[in-house]
C-alpha positions as CSV (number, residue, x, y, z in Angstrom):
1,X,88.2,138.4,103.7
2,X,89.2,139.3,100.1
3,X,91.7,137.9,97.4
4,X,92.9,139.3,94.6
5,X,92.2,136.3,91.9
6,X,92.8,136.8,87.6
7,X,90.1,135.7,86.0
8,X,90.4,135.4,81.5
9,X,93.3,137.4,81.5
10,X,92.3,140.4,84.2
11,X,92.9,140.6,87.8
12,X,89.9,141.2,90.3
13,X,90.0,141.9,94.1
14,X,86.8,139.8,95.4
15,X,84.8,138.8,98.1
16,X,81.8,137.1,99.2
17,X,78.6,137.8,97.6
18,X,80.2,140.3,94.8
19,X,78.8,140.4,91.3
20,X,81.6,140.6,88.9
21,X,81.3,141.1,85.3
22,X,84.5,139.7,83.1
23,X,85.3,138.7,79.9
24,X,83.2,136.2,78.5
25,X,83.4,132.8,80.4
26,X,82.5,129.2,78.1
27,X,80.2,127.9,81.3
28,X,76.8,127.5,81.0
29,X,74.3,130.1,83.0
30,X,73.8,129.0,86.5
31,X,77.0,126.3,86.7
32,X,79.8,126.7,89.0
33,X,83.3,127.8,88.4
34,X,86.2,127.5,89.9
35,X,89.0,130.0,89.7
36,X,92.6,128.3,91.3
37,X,94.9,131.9,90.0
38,X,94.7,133.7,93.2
39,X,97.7,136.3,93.9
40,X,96.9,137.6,97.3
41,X,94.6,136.6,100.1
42,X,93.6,139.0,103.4
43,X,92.3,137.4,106.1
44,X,91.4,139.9,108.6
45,X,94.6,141.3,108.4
46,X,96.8,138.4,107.9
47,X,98.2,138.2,104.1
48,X,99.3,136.1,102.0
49,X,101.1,136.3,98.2
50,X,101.5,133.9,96.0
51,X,104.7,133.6,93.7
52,X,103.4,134.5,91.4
53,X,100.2,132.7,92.7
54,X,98.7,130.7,96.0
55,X,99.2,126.7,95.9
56,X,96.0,125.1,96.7
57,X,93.9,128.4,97.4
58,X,90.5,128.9,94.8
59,X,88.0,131.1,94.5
60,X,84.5,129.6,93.8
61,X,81.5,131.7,91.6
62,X,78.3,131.0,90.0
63,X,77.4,132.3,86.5
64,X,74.5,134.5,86.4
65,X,74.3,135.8,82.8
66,X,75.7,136.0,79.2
67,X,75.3,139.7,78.2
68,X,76.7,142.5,76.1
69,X,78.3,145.4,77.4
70,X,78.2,149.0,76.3
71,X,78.5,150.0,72.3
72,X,81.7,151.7,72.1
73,X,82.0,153.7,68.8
74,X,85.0,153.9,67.1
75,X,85.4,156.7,64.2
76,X,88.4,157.8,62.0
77,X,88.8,160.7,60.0
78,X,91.6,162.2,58.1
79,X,90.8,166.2,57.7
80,X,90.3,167.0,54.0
81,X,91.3,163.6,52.4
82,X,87.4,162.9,52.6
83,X,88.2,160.0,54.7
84,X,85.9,158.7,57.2
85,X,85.4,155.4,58.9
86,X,82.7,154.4,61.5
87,X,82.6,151.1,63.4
88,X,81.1,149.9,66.5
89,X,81.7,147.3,69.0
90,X,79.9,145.9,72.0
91,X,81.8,143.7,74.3
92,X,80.9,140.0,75.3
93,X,80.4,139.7,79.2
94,X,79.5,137.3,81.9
95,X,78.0,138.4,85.4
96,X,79.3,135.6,88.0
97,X,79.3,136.3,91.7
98,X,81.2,134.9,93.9
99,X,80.3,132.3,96.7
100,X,83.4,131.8,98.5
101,X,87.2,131.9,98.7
102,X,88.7,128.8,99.8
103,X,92.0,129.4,101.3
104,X,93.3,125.7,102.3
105,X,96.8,126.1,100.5
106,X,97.3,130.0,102.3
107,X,99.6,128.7,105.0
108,X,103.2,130.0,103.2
109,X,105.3,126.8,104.1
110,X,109.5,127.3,103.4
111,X,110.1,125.9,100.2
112,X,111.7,122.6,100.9
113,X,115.6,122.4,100.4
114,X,117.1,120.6,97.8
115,X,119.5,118.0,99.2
116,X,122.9,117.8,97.9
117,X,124.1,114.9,96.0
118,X,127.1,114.0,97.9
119,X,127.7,111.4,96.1
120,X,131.7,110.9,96.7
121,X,133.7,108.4,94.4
């Protein structure tokens, strides 16, 4: 079973027991999170989209660590203007992994007709 779930703006395909890093979450280390955007669901086989998500489906994860990812330099130049800039930046992160997909809204029901006023004077 997998789902594909966005999580601070990116979307992730997950399953049980995967250690995810993503953009840096405001929970504590080692508090729960709950994550209700879930787009698609596969359940051996069987799945299910959302439009544009699943109603009622969530995907639960524990934080494991704050950290920093890799330096990325970043370095302008403009050839014989003696122009040259260098600047770095290390991106925020947060290593959850996940402990389970609940997938109690996946059953697609028809969306319910609207009845029509016939209201006749």
């Amino acid at each position: 079973m997998y789902a594909i779930v966005e999580i601070a703006g990116q979307q992730f395909k997950v399953s049980k027991d995967l250690k995810v890093y993503v953009h840096r979450l405001a929970s504590e280390e080692g508090s729960k999170v709950s994550f209700d955007k879930v787009l698609l669901l596969d359940d051996n086989g069987n799945v299910t989209l959302g439009a544009p998500a699943i109603e009622g489906a969530s995907v639960e994860a524990k934080v494991l660590q704050h950290l920093k990812g890799d330096k990325v330099i970043v370095f302008k130049k403009k050839r014989r203007k003696g122009y040259k800039k260098k600047n770095g930046h290390r991106q925020s992160l947060t290593q959850i992994v996940i402990e389970g997909i609940n997938a109690s809204g996946a059953k697609k029901k028809a969306a319910p007709k609207k009845a029509e006023a016939t209201t006749e004077e």
